[in-house]
C-alpha positions as CSV (number, residue, x, y, z in Angstrom):
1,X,0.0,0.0,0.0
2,X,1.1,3.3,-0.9
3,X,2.0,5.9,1.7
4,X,-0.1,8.7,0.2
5,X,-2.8,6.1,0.4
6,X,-2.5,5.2,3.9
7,X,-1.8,9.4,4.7
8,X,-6.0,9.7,3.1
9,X,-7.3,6.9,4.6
10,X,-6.1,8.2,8.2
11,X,-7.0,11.4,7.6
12,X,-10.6,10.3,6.8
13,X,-10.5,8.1,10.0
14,X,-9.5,11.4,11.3
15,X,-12.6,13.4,10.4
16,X,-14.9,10.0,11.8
17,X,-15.3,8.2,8.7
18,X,-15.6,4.6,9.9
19,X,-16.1,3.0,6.3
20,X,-12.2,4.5,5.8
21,X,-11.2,2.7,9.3
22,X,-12.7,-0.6,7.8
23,X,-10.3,0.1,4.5
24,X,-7.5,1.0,6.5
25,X,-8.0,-1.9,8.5
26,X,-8.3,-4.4,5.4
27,X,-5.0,-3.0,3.4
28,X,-2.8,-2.8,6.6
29,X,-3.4,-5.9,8.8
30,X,-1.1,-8.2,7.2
31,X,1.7,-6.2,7.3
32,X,1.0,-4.8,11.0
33,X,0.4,-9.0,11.9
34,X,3.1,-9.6,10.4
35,X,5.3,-7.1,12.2
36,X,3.7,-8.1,15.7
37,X,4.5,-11.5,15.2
38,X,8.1,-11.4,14.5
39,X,8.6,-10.0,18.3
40,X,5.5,-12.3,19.9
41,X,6.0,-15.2,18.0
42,X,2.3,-16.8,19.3
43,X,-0.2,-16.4,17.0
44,X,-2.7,-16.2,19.8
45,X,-0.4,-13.6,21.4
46,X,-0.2,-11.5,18.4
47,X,-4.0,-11.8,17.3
48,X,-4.9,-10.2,20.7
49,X,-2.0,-6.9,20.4
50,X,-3.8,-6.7,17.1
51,X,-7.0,-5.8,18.7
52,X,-4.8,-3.0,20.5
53,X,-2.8,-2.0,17.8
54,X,-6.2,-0.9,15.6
55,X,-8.1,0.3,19.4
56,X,-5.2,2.5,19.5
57,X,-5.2,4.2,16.2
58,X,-8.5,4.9,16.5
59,X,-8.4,6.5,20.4
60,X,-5.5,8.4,18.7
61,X,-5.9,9.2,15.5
62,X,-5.2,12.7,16.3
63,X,-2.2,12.6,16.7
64,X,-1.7,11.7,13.2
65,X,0.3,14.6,11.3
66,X,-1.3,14.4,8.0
67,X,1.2,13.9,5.4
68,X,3.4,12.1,7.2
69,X,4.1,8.6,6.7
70,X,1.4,6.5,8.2
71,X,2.9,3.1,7.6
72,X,5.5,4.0,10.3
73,X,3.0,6.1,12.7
74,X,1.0,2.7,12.4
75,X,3.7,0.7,13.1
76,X,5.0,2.6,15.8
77,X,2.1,1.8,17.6
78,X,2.6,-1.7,17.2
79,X,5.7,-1.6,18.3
80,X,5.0,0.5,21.6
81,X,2.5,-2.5,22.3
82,X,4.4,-5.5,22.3
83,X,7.7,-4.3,24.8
């Protein structure tokens, strides 16, 4: 997924659009599973900071600087849950 992509769909999820948060949710899971699971290594484990990682984005999606690179806001999340 492309950053500039990622940058609009957080930005929507930023003005409440919950249809963008389902998109954003859909083209970014793998990679953010993926991620988790290198440092977790359960699949159980890592299913469950999933739950947090996207329950976090959403409590703080305004912190979000808009044209920034969401992949790595995302993703620095993540990482902030599993230490």
């Amino acid at each position: 997924m492309k950053k500039m992509e990622i940058d609009s769909l957080l930005r929507r999820v930023a003005n409440g659009d919950n249809v963008a948060f389902g998109e954003l949710y859909e083209k970014t899971k793998r990679g953010v599973f993926a991620f988790l699971h290198t440092y977790l290594q359960n699949y159980a484990d890592t299913e469950d900071a999933m739950q947090s990682v996207y329950l976090k984005i959403k409590q703080g999606i305004l912190s979000y600087k808009a044209g920034t690179n969401g992949r790595a806001w995302l993703l620095q999340i993540a990482k902030k849950l599993k230490q």
